[in-house]
PANULUM-135268 format. One record per residue (C-alpha): x, z, y. Coordinates in steps of 0.25 Angstrom, whole numbers, padded with zeros to 4 digits, always signed. Layout:
// residues N
XZY...
END
This chain:
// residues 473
+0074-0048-0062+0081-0034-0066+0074-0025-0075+0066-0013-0070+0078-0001-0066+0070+0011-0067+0075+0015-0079+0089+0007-0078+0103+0010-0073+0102+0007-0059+0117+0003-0059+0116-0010-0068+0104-0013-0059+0108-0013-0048+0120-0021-0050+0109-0032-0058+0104-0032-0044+0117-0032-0035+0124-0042-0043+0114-0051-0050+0124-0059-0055+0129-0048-0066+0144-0048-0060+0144-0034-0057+0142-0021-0064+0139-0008-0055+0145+0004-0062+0148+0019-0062+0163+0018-0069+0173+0005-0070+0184-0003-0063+0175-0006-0051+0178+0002-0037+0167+0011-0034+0155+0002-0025+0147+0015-0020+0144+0028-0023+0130+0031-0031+0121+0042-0027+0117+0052-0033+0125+0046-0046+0130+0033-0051+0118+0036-0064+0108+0039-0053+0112+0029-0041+0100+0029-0028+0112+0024-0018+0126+0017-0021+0134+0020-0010+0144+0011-0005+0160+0016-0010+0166+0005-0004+0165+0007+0011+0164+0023+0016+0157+0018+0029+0146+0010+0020+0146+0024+0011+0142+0033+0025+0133+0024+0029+0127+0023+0014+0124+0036+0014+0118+0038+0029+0105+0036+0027+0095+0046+0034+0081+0046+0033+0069+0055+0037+0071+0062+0024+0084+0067+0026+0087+0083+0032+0098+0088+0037+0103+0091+0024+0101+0076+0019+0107+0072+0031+0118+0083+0027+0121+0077+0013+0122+0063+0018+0132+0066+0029+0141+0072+0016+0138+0059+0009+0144+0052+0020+0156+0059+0019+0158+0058+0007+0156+0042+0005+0164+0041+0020+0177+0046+0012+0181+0033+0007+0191+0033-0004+0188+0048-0005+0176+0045-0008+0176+0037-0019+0185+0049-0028+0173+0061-0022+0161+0052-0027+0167+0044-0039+0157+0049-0050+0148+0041-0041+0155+0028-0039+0147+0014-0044+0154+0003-0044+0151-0013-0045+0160-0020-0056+0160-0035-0056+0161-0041-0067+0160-0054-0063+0161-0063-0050+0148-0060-0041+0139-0073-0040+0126-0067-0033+0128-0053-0030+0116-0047-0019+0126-0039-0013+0133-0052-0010+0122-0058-0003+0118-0048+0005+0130-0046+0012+0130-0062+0015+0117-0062+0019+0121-0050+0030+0135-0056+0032+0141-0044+0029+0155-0045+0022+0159-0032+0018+0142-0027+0014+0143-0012+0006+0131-0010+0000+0123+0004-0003+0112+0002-0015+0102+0012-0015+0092+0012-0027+0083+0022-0027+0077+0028-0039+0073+0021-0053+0058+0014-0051+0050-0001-0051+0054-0003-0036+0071+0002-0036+0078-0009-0030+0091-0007-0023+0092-0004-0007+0106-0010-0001+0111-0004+0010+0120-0014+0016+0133-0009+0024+0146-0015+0029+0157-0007+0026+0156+0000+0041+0145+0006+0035+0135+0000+0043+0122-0006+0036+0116-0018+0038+0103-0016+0031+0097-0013+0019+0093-0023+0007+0082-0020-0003+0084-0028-0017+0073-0033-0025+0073-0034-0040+0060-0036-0048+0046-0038-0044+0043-0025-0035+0055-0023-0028+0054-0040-0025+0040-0035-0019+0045-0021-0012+0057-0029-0006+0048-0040-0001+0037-0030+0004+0048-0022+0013+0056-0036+0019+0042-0039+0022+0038-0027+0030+0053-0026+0037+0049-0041+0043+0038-0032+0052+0041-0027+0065+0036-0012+0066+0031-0004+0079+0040+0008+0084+0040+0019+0080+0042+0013+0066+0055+0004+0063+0061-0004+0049+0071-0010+0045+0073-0025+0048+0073-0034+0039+0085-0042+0039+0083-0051+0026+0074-0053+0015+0080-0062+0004+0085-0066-0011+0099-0062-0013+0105-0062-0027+0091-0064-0033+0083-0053-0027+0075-0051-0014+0082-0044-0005+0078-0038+0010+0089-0034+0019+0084-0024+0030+0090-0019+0042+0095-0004+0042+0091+0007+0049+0095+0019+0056+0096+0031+0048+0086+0043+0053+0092+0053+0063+0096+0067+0057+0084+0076+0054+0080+0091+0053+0073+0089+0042+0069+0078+0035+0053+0072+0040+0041+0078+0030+0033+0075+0042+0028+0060+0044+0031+0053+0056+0025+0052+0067+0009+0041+0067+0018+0031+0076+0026+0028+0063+0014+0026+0052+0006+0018+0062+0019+0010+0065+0020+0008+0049+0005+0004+0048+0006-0007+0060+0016-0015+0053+0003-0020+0046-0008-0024+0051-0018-0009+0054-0033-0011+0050-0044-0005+0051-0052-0007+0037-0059-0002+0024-0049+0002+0013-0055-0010+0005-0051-0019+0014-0037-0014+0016-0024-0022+0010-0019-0009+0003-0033-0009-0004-0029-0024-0008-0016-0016-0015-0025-0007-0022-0035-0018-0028-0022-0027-0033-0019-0015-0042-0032-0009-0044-0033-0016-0059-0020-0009-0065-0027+0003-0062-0032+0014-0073-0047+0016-0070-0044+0031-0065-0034+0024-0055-0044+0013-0051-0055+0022-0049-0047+0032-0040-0041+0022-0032-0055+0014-0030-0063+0029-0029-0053+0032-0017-0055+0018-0009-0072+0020-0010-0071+0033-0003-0066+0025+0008-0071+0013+0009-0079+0016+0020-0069+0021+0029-0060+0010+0040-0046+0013+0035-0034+0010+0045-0023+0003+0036-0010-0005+0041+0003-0005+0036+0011+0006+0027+0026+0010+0024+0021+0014+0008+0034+0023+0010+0037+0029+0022+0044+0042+0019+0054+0051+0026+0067+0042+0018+0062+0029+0023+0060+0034+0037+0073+0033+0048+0067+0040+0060+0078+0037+0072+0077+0035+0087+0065+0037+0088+0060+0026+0076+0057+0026+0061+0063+0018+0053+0057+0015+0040+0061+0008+0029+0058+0005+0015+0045-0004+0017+0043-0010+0002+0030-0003+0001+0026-0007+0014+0010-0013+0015-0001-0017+0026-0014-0013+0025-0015+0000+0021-0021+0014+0026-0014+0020+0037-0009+0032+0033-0003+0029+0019+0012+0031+0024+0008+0046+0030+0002+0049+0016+0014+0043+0009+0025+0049+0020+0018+0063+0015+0017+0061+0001+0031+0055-0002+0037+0069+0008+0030+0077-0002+0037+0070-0015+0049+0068-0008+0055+0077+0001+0046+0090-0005+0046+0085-0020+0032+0086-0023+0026+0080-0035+0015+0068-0032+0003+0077-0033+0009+0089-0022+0015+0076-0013+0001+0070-0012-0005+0085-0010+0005+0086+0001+0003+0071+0008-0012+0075+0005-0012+0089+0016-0003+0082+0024-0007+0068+0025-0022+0068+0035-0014+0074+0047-0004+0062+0046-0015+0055+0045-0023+0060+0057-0009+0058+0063-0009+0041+0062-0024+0040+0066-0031+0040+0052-0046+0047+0054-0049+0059+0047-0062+0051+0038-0049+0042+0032-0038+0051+0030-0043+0055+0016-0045+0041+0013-0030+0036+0017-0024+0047+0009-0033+0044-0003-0030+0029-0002-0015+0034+0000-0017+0038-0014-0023+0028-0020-0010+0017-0013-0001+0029-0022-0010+0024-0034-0009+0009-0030+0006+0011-0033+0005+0017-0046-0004+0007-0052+0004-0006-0044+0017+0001-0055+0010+0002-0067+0005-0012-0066+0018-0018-0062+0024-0011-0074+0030-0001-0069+0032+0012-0076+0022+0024-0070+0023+0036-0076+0033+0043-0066+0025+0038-0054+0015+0049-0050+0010+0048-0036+0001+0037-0042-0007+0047-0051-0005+0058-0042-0013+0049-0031-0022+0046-0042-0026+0061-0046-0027+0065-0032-0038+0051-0028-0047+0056-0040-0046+0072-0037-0049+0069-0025-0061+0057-0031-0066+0069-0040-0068+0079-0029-0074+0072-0018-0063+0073-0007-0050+0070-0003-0036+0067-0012-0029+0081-0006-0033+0091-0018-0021+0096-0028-0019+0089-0041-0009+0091-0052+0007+0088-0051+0014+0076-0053+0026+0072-0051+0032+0061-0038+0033+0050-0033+0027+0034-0034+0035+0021-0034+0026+0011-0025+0024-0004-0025+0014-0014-0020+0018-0017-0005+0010-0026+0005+0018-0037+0014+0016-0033+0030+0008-0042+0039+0010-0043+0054+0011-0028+0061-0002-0023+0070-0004-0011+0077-0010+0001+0073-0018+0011+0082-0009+0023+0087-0014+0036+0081-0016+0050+0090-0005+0060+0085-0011+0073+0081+0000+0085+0079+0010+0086+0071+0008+0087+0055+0012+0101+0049+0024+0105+0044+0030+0095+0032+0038+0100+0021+0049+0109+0022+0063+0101+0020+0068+0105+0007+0082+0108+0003+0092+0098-0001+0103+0099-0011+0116+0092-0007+0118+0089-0021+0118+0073-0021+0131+0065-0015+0124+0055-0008+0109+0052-0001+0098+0045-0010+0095+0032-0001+0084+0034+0009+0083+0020+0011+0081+0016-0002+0067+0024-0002+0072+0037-0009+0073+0051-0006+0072+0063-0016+0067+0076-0017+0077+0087-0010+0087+0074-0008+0091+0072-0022+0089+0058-0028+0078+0058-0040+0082+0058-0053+0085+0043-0060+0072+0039-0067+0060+0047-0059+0051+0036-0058+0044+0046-0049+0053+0045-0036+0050+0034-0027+0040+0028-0020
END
């Protein structure tokens, strides 16, 4: 398979992927015409935006999310205007322009078999890629040239985005309970040499105020944990825990001791576990007539303590949409956390417990990268979650107490395939959480939105810069 691209031009790879054949070349300058339009640049590309079809480029570059503002939502109706200008458009944007130079006859292309599979004849693709790490993979949006989509393809590539691709299809295969809604899965297969799932798409989220720092509502998180099957058990006994003990050996004895320190002090206690997102945040949530629609499901796993998602949901608002470094972020998801715990049903003796063992899942994925391989030293949620079990280890009490700076966010792995959904006991709603984060300001300063659907947002709406392996998930 290709070679890692953390550190590569994202072009060549991408066109390695697209074209596995080597007929075609993707390129910033040559005799080609122009295929899309990169954002932000053409040496920093997180969406190639169709430059063939102005409809497919509006529709491209509609993609609202709970994250977005009025001022988001501002800077992509600019973007459509633009993109919609047709041969206009082409002079305005040309220092973005990439275009796909074919060298040769295509034989086994993967944008050519996609559009037979779909029997579209005339497909316009939009490639998001997110940002350089283990697990980037190109997301295709799949258009006609009307600008109406027909799903949404992940592509696989090497051995953990083969796993996350095949994680997700599974999930999308289950049939969720209102108020919670995802993508159908349309088809899961091996096109050009890789796996590829095709996933229906969804409705874009209706304009907000301001963009959601508060959780949703228990109804969602417990809809999320009935897609698994909701137990009643000791932590010992749980399938997460299974997920630790598989990885506990690559551990480094302070690790190990943390980890294992944190299950003991509650063993005793019945945890309820069932079924969690591992990344529902505010860009992978589409809240519209009266449903959320929630995508990106790679991380998804069964068995694991209710309440992980509410915990996750804070911590990634803190990193995200308020720039906090992984320490504040988890200070913050730490004051916030117990009342949207209380919220979904969880009892006041195990709400420490589930945000310690949240901690100990952050260290899971630290130590699932380093023994695949993968480089570490940007990822710091992991020892952030690592300082805050043994402070709170050393002092006889809960993980909320302030520890030095570091910097944001983790990349994840290690999903769980789904079994059969069950249903999980309602909980009683207590009022309303306090305020969230005030919306901060946001600079229209890029052309065209970072993909939402790809998994990304960025602090103050600006994409990351190439090569921070601390963004992500």
């Amino acid at each position: 398979m290709l070679t890692d691209p953390t550190h590569r031009d994202p072009l060549p790879w991408l066109a390695e992927i697209l074209w596995p054949d080597g007929s075609t070349d993707i390129e910033l300058d040559g005799p080609a015409e122009p295929r899309w339009w990169a954002s932000p640049s053409p040496s920093d590309p997180r969406i190639l935006v169709p430059a063939t079809a102005p409809a497919a480029a509006r529709a491209a570059v509609r993609r609202y999310h709970d994250g977005f503002d009025t001022r988001l939502r501002l800077r992509s109706l600019a973007a459509e205007a633009i993109v919609g200008l047709g041969p206009l458009a082409g002079a305005t944007l040309r220092r973005y322009q990439v275009a796909a130079h074919h060298r040769s006859e295509v034989r086994s292309g993967l944008l050519d078999g996609i559009a037979n599979l779909l029997g579209i004849d005339d497909l316009v693709v939009a490639a998001s890629l997110s940002v350089p790490k283990s697990n980037r993979k190109p997301v295709l949006q799949l258009l006609d040239r009307s600008g109406t989509c027909h799903g949404w393809a992940k592509v696989a590539w090497n051995e953990p985005t083969e796993r996350l691709v095949a994680n997700e299809a599974a999930w999308l295969a289950a049939e969720p309970t209102p108020p919670l809604s995802i993508p159908r899965l349309l088809h899961d297969t091996e096109i050009a040499g890789h796996r590829v799932f095709i996933a229906s798409a969804v409705p874009p989220a209706r304009l907000p105020r301001r963009r959601r720092t508060r959780p949703p509502g228990p109804d969602l998180f417990l809809s999320v944990a009935a897609m698994g099957t909701p137990e009643l058990v000791s932590i010992k006994e749980s399938l997460w825990w299974r997920s630790v003990e598989s990885v506990i050996e690559h551990a480094t004895p302070r690790e190990r001791l943390a980890m294992q320190a944190a299950v003991e002090a509650c063993y005793r206690l019945r945890i309820r576990t069932g079924a969690w997102h591992g990344d529902l945040t505010p860009w992978n949530l589409m809240t519209a007539g009266g449903r959320h629609h929630l995508i990106d499901w790679e991380f998804a796993a069964d068995g694991v303590p209710l309440g992980f998602d509410l915990c996750h949901f804070h911590t990634q608002v803190a990193a995200e949409l308020r720039g906090l470094d992984a320490v504040a972020a988890l200070d913050h998801s730490a004051r916030l956390s117990p009342h949207g715990l209380a919220r979904i049903g969880i009892e006041p003796q195990n709400r420490t417990a589930v945000w310690q063992l949240y901690l100990v899942e952050l260290l899971r994925r630290l130590i699932v990268l380093r023994a695949e391989g993968y480089p570490v030293d940007g990822v710091t949620f992991g020892p952030a979650a690592l300082d805050r079990l043994e402070r709170a280890q050393g002092a006889g009490r809960s993980a909320i107490a302030p520890a030095s700076s570091a910097p944001s966010p983790v990349s994840d792995t290690g999903p769980v395939a789904p079994p059969p959904p069950a249903p999980v006991p309602a909980a009683t709603p207590e009022p309303a959480p306090p305020a969230g984060i005030e919306p901060i300001v946001v600079e229209f300063d890029d052309l065209l939105p970072v993909d939402p659907l790809a998994g990304e947002v960025t602090r103050a709406g600006r994409p990351p810069k190439v090569g921070n392996p601390n963004h992500g998930r």
